[in-house]
PyMOL CGO cylinders between C-alpha atoms (Angstrom):
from pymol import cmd
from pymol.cgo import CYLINDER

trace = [
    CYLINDER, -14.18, 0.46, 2.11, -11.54, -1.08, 4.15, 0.3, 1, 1, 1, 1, 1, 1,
    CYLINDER, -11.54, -1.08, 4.15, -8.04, 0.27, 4.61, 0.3, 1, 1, 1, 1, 1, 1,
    CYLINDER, -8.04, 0.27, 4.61, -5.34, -0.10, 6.54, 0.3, 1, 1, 1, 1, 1, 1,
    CYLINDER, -5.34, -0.10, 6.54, -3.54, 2.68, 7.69, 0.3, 1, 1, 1, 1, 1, 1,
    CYLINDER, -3.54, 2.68, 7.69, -1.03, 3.91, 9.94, 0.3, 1, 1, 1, 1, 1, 1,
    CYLINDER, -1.03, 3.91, 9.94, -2.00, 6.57, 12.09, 0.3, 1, 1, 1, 1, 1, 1,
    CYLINDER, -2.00, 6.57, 12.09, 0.06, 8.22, 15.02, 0.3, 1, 1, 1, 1, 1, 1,
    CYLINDER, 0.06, 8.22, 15.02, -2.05, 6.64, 17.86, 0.3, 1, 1, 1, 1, 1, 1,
    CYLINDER, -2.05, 6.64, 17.86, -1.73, 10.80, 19.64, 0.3, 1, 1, 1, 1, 1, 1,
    CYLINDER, -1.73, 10.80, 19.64, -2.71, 12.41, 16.10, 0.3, 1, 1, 1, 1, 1, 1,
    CYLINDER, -2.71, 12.41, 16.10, -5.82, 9.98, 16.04, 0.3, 1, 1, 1, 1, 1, 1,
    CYLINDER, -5.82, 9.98, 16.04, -7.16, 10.53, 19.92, 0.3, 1, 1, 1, 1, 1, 1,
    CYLINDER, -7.16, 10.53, 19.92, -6.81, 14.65, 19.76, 0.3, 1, 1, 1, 1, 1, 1,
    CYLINDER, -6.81, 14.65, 19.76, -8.57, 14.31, 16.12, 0.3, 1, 1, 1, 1, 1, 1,
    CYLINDER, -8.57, 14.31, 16.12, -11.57, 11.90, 17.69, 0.3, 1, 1, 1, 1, 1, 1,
    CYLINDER, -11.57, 11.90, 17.69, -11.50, 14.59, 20.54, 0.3, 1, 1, 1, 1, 1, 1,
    CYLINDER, -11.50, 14.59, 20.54, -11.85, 17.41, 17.85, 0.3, 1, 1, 1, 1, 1, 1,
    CYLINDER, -11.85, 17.41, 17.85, -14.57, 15.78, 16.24, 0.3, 1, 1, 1, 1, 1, 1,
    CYLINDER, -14.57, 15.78, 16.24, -16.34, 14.10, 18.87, 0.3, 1, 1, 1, 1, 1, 1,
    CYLINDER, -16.34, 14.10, 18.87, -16.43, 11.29, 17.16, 0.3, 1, 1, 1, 1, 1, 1,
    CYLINDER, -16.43, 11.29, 17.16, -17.85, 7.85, 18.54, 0.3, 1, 1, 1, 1, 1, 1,
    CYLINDER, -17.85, 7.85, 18.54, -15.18, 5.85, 16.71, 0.3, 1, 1, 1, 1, 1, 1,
    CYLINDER, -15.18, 5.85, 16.71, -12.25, 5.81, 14.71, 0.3, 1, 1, 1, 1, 1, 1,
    CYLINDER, -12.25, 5.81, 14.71, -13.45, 5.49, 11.52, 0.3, 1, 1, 1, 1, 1, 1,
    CYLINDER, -13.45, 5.49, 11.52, -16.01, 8.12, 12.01, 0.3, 1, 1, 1, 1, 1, 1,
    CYLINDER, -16.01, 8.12, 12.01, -13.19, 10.32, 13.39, 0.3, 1, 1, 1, 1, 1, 1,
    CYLINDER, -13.19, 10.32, 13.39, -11.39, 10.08, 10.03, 0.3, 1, 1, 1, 1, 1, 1,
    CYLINDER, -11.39, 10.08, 10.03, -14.30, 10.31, 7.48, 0.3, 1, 1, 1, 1, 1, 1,
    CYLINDER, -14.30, 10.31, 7.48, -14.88, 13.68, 9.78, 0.3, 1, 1, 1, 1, 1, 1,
    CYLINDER, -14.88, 13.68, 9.78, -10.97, 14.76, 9.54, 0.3, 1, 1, 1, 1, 1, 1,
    CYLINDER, -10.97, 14.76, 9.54, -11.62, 14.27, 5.54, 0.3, 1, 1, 1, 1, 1, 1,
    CYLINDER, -11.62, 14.27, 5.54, -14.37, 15.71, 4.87, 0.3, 1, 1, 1, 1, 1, 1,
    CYLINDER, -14.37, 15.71, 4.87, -13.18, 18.92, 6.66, 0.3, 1, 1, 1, 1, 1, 1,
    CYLINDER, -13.18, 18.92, 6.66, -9.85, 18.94, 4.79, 0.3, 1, 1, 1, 1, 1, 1,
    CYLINDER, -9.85, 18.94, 4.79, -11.21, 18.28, 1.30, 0.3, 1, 1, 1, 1, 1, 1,
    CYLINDER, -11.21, 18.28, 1.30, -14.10, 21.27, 2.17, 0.3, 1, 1, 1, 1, 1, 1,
    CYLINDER, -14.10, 21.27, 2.17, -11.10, 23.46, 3.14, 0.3, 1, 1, 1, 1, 1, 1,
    CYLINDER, -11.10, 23.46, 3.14, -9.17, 22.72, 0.07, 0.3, 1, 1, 1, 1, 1, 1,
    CYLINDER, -9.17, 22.72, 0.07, -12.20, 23.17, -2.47, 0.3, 1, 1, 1, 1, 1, 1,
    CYLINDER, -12.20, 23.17, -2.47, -12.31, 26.67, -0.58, 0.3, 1, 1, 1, 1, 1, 1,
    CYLINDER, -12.31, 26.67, -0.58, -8.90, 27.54, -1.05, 0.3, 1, 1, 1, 1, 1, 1,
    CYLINDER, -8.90, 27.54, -1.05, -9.17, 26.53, -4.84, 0.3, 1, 1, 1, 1, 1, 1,
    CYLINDER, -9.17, 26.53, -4.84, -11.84, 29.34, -4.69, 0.3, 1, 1, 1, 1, 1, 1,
    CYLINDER, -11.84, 29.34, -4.69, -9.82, 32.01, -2.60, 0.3, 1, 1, 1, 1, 1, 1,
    CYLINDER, -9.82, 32.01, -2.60, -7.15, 31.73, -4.68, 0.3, 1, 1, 1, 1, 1, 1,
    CYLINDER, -7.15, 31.73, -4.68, -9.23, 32.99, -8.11, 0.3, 1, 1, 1, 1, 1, 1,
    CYLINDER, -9.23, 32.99, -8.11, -10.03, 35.29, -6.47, 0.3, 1, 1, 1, 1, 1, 1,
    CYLINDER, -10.03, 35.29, -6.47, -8.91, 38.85, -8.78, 0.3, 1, 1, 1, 1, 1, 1,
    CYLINDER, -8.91, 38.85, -8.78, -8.24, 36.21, -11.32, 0.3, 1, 1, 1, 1, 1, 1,
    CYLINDER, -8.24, 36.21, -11.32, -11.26, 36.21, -12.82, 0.3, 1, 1, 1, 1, 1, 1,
    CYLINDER, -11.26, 36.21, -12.82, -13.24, 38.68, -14.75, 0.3, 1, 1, 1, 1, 1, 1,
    CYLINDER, -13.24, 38.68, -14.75, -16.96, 38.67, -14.41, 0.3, 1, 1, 1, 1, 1, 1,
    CYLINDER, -16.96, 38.67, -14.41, -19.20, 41.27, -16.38, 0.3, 1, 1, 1, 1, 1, 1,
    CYLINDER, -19.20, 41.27, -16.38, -22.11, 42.29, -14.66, 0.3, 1, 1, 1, 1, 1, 1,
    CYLINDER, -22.11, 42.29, -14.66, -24.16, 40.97, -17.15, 0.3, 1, 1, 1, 1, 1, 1,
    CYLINDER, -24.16, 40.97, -17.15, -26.71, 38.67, -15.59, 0.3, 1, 1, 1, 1, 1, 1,
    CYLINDER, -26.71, 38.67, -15.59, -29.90, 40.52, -15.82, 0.3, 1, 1, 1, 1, 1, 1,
    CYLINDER, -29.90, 40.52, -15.82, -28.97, 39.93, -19.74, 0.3, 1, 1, 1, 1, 1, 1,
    CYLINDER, -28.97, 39.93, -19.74, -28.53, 35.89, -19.08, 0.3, 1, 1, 1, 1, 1, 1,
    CYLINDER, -28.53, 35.89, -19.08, -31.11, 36.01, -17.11, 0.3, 1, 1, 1, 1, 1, 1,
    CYLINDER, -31.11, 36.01, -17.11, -33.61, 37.35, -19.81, 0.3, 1, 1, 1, 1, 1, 1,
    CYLINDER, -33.61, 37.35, -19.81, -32.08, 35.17, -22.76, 0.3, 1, 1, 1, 1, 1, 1,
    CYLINDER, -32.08, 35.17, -22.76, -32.58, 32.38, -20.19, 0.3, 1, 1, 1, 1, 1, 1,
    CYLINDER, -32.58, 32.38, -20.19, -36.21, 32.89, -19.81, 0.3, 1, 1, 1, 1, 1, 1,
    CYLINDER, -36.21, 32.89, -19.81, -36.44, 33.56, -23.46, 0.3, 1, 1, 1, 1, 1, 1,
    CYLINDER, -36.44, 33.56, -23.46, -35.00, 30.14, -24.46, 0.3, 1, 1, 1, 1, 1, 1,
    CYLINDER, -35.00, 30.14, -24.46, -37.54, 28.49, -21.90, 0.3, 1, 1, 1, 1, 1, 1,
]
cmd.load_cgo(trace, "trace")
């Protein structure tokens, strides 16, 4: 898809340094990738002692295979 975007022409050479990218556009899909991986990981961090997990799963596990 083609955008047009304004990019600080100093933020885009370090980030196509970072990345060793062969071109711009490869430089940003990189850049993107990274930050939505990073922010999918946060999400994650962030439940973490939120959420309460029995240690149940030899139990799923068995009604699992049962149901198969």
């Amino acid at each position: 898809m083609r955008t047009t975007i304004n990019i600080k022409s100093n933020i885009l050479e370090e980030v196509m340094h970072l990345t060793s990218a062969k071109n711009k556009s490869q430089a940003i899909n990189e850049a993107l990738e990274t930050y939505v991986r990073e922010k999918r990981m946060q999400k994650l961090l962030d439940l973490k002692g939120k959420l309460s997990l029995e240690e149940n799963w030899k139990a799923l596990r068995e009604l699992e295979l049962d149901e198969g």
